[in-house]
C-alpha positions as MATLAB code, in Angstrom:
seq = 'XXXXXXXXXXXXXXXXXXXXXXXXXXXXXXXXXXXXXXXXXXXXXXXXXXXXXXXXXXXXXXXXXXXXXXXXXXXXXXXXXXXXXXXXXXXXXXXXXXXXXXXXXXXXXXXXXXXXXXXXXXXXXXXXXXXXXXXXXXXXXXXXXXXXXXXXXXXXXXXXXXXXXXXXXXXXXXXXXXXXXXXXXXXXXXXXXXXXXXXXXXXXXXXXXXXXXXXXXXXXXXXXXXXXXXXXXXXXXXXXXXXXXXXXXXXXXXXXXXXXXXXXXXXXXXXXXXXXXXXXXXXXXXXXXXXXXXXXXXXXXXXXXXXXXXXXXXXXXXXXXXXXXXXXXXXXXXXXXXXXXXXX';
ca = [
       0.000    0.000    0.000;
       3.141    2.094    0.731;
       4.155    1.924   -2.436;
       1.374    2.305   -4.420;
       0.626    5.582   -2.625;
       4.273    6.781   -3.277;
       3.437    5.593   -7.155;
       0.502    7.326   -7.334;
       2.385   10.782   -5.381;
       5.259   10.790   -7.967;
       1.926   10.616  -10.774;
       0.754   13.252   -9.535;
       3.952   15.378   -9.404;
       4.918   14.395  -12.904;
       1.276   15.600  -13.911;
       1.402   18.538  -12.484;
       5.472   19.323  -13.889;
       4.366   18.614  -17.229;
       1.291   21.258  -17.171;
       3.372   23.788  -16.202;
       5.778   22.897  -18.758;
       2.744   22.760  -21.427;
       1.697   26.283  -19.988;
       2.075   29.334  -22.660;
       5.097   31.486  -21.981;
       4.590   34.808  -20.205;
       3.719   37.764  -22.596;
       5.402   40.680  -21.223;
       4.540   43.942  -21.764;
       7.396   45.895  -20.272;
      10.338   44.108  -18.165;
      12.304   46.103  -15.732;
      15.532   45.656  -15.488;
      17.516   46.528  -11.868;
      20.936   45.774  -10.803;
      20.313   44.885   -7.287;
      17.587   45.483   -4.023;
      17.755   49.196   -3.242;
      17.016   49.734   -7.104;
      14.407   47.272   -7.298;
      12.403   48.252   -4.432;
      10.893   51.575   -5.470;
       9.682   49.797   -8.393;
       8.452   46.806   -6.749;
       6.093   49.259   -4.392;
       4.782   51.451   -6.930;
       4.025   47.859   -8.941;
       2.811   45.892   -6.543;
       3.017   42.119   -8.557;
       1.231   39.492   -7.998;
       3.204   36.810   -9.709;
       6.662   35.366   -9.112;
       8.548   33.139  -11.640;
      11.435   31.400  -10.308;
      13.892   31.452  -13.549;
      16.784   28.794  -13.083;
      20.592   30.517  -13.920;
      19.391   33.431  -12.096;
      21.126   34.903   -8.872;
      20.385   33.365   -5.644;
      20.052   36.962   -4.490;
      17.516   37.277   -6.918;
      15.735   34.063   -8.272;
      13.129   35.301   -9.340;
      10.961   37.732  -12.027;
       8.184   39.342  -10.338;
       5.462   40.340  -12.617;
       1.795   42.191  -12.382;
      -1.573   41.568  -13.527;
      -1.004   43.989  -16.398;
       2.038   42.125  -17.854;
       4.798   44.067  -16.463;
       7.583   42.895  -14.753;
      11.209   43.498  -12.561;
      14.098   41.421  -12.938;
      17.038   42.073  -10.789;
      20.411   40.976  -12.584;
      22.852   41.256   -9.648;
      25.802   43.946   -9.706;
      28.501   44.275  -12.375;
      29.177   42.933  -16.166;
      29.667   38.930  -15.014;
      25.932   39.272  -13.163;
      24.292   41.427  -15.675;
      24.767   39.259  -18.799;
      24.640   35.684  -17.211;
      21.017   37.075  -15.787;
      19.719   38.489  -19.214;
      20.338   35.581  -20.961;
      18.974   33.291  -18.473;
      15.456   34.711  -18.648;
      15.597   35.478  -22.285;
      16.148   31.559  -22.593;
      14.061   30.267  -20.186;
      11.392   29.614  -22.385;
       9.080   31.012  -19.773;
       8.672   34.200  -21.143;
       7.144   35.666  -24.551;
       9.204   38.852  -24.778;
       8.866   39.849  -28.807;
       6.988   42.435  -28.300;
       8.412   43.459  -24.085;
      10.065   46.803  -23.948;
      12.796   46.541  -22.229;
      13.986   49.442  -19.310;
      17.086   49.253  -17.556;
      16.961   51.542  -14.699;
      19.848   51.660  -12.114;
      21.474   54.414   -9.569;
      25.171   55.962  -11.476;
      28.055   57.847  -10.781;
      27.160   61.538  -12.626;
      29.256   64.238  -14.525;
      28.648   67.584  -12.452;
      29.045   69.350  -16.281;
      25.498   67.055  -16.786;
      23.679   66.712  -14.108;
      23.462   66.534  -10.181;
      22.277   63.934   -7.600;
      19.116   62.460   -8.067;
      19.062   63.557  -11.594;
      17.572   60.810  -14.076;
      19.223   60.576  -17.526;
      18.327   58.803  -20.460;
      21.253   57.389  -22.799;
      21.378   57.353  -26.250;
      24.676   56.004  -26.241;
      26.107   53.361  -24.272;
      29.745   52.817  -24.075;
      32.566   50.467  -22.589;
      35.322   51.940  -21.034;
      36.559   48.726  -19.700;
      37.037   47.489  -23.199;
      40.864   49.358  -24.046;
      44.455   48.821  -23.415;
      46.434   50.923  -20.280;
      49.757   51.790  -19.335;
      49.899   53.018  -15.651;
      49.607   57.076  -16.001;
      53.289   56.707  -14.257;
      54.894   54.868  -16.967;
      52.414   56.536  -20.131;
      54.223   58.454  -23.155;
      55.292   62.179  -22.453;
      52.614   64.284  -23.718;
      49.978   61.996  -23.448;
      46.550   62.740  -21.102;
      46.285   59.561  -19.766;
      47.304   55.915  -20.276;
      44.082   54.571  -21.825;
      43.803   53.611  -25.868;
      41.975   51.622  -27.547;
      42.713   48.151  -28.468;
      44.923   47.448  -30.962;
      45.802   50.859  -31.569;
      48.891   52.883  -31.372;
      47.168   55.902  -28.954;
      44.467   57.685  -27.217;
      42.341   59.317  -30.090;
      42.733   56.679  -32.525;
      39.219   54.629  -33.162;
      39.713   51.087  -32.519;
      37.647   48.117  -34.589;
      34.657   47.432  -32.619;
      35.757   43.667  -32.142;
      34.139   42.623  -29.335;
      30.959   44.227  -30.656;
      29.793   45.341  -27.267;
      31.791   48.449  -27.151;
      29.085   50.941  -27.898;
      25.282   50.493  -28.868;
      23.011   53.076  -29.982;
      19.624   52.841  -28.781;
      16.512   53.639  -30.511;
      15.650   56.656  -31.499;
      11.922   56.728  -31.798;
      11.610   55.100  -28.186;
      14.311   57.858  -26.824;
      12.046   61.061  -27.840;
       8.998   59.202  -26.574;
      10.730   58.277  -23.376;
      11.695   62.199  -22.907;
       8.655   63.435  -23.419;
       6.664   60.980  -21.515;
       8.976   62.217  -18.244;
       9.860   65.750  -18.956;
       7.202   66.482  -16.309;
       8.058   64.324  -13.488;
       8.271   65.361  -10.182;
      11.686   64.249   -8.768;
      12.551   63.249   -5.183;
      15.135   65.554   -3.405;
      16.712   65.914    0.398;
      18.112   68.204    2.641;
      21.855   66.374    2.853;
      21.629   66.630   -1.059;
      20.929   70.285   -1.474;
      23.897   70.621    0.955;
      26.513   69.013   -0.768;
      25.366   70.224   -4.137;
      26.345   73.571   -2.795;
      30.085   72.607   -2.744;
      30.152   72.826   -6.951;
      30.394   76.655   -8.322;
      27.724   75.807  -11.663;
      24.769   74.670  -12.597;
      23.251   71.901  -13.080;
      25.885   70.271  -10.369;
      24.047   72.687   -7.970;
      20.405   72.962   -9.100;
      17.616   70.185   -7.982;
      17.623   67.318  -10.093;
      16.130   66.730  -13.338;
      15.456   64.887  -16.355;
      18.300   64.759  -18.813;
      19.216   63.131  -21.903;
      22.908   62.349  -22.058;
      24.762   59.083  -22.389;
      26.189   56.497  -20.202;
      29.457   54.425  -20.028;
      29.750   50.863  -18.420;
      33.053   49.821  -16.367;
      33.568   46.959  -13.740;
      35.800   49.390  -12.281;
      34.215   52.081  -10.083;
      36.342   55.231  -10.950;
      36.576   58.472   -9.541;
      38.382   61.597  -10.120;
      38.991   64.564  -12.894;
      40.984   63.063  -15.010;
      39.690   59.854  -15.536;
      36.002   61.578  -15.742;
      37.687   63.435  -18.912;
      38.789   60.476  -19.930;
      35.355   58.826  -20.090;
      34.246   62.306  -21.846;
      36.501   61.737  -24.480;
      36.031   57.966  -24.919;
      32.274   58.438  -25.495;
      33.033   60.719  -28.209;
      35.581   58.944  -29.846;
      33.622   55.720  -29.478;
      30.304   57.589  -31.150;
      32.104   59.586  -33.547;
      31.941   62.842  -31.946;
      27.839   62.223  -31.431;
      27.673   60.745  -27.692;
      28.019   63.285  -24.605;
      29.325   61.336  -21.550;
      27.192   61.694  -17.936;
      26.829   58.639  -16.054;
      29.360   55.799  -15.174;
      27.910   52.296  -14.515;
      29.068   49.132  -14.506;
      26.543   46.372  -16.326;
      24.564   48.168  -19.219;
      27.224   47.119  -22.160;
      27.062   43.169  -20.757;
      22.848   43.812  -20.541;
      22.751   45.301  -24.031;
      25.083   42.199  -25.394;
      22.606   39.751  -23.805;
      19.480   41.162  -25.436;
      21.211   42.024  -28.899;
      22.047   38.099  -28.964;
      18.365   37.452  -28.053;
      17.183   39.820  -30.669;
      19.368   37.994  -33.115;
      17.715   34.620  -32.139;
      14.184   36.264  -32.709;
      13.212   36.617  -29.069;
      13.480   40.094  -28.728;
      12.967   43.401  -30.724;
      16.222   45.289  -29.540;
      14.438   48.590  -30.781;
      12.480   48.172  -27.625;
      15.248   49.044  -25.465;
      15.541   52.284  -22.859;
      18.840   52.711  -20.889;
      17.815   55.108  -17.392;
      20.338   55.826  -15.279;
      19.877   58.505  -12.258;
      23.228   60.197  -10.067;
      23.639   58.687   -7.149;
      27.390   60.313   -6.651;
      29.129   62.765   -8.605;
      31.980   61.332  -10.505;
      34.380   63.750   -9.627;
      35.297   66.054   -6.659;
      34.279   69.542   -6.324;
      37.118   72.662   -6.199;
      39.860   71.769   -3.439;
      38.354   68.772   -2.653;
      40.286   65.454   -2.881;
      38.938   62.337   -4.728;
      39.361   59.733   -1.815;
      37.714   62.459   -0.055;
      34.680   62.621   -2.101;
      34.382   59.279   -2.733;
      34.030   59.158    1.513;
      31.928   61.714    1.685;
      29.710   60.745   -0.697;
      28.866   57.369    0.111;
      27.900   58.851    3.887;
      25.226   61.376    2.001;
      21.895   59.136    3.376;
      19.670   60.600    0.861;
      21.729   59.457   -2.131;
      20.724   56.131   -2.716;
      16.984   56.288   -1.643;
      16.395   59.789   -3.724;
      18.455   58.541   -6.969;
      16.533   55.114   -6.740;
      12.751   56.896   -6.561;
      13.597   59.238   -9.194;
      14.187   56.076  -11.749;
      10.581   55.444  -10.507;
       9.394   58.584  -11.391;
      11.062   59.197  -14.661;
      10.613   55.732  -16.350;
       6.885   55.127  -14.471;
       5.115   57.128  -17.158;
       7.181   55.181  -20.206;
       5.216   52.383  -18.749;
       2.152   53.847  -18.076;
       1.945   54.543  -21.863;
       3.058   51.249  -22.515;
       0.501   49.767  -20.842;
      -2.503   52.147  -21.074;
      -2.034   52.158  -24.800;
      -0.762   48.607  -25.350;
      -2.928   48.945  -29.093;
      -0.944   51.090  -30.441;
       2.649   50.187  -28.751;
       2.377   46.287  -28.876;
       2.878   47.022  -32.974;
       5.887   49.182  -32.423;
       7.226   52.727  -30.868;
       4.994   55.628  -32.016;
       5.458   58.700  -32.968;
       6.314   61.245  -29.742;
       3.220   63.046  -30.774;
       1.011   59.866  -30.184;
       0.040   57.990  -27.220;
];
């Protein structure tokens, strides 16, 4: 009888394993992409899902894609390029989710060009470039004459364009979705604190020292978290050089290149449209010190800042929130592609 009833247990399991593997894949309408918890949870609030899919090859931080009754849904990928891409491509082949038609929004906290914006300002990219992705000579040891010890592979020096190789080194997002994604937010109301207004008032110009906004300016990825005025020039003149004197440098990041691989190699196996992509990044830190200040210094006193995180974090909310609210609300007219600005 023991036996039977374990027989009849392991029927039952098997039964129920092979509906869920029969089940449709999950249409999603818009998929949020976050890095790690502190970015995810404004989103997951102002959400509020009601469905979690456990997606194997995910983090064990974060197993699992948490979706809402409307078809949207957060991923979190973990921190850095190894995390970012290994998570991608693990939901995009899952086979648990239809994503043809998802628009795609990677939203995550950034260091922030004081020339671009300020803290708590949200920026969407155009560009996104690699830094990581060149050769160096320690500045000690560099050419005389030269501004740093950073070139691009393959090449002789800085200011030469290298062959894009490794074909992650710099993707241009879609226009048509960019404009609509600017005008959907332009109007936003943005978080802001006391300890930020503060510190902002270190930095001599605007916008470093204004309350934060929306921008549109581009974004470089690097494992290595870099501070400091000469290696912010740097990543100034990489993104032009990389985008042939088109891209304007603001944020520093370190997973969007790796993301954008993942989805350009799911794109290229028909599972997603890689014109439905939006890169949001918001200053959390300013990349640089302000006048007299040192850059171990800033770097200190910057992480201590309470508001940083939390204010940088909502304001993603707040600028990508009505990208998705059109998304959804007018899922007619977007599930056939990106319309006009002027349109819904």
């Amino acid at each position: 009888m023991k036996h039977l009833l374990a027989l009849a247990l392991l029927s039952t399991c098997f039964l129920r394993t092979a509906a869920a593997a029969e089940a449709p894949p999950f249409a999603v309408k818009v998929m949020i992409i976050n890095m790690f918890s502190l970015e995810a949870k404004p989103w997951l609030d102002a959400l509020k899902p009601t469905q979690e899919i456990r997606v194997p090859g995910l983090s064990s931080d974060y197993p699992l894609v948490k979706c809402t009754a409307d078809a949207v849904c957060e991923m979190t990928t973990g921190m850095g390029h190894a995390n970012a891409a290994a998570s991608m491509m693990a939901v995009l082949y899952s086979g648990l989710f239809d994503l043809r038609q998802t628009y795609f929004i990677i939203a995550g906290i950034a260091g922030i060009d004081p020339k671009r914006g300020t803290i708590g300002s949200a920026a969407w990219a155009r560009y996104v470039v690699d830094t990581g992705i060149a050769h160096e000579i320690d500045a000690r040891e560099m050419p005389q004459g030269w501004q740093d010890g950073f070139f691009g592979i393959m090449t002789d020096g800085p200011g030469q364009v290298p062959k894009f190789e490794y074909r992650t080194e710099e993707f241009a997002l879609d226009e048509a979705l960019l404009q609509q994604a600017i005008s959907l937010s332009k109007s936003a109301k943005l978080e802001d604190s006391q300890d930020l207004r503060d510190y902002r008032r270190h930095y001599p110009a605007a916008p470093a020292n204004q309350p934060p906004a929306i921008i549109q300016c581009d974004t470089q990825s690097a494992d290595t978290w870099w501070s400091g005025n000469r290696l912010g020039e740097y990543a100034r003149r990489w993104t032009r050089l990389l985008t042939g004197g088109k891209g304007v440098y603001c944020t520093s990041q370190q997973e969007d290149n790796a993301t954008l691989n993942a989805l350009t190699r799911g794109a290229q196996s028909g599972l997603v449209d890689i014109k439905r992509v939006a890169v949001l990044r918001s200053g959390s830190d300013f990349d640089r010190p302000y006048p007299h200040q040192g850059v171990l210094e800033s770097l200190q006193a910057q992480r201590a800042l309470p508001g940083a995180v939390p204010v940088s974090a909502v304001n993603l909310v707040r600028a990508g929130m009505p990208l998705v609210a059109a998304i959804v609300q007018h899922w007619d007219v977007w599930q056939h592609g990106v319309p006009p600005a002027s349109a819904p």
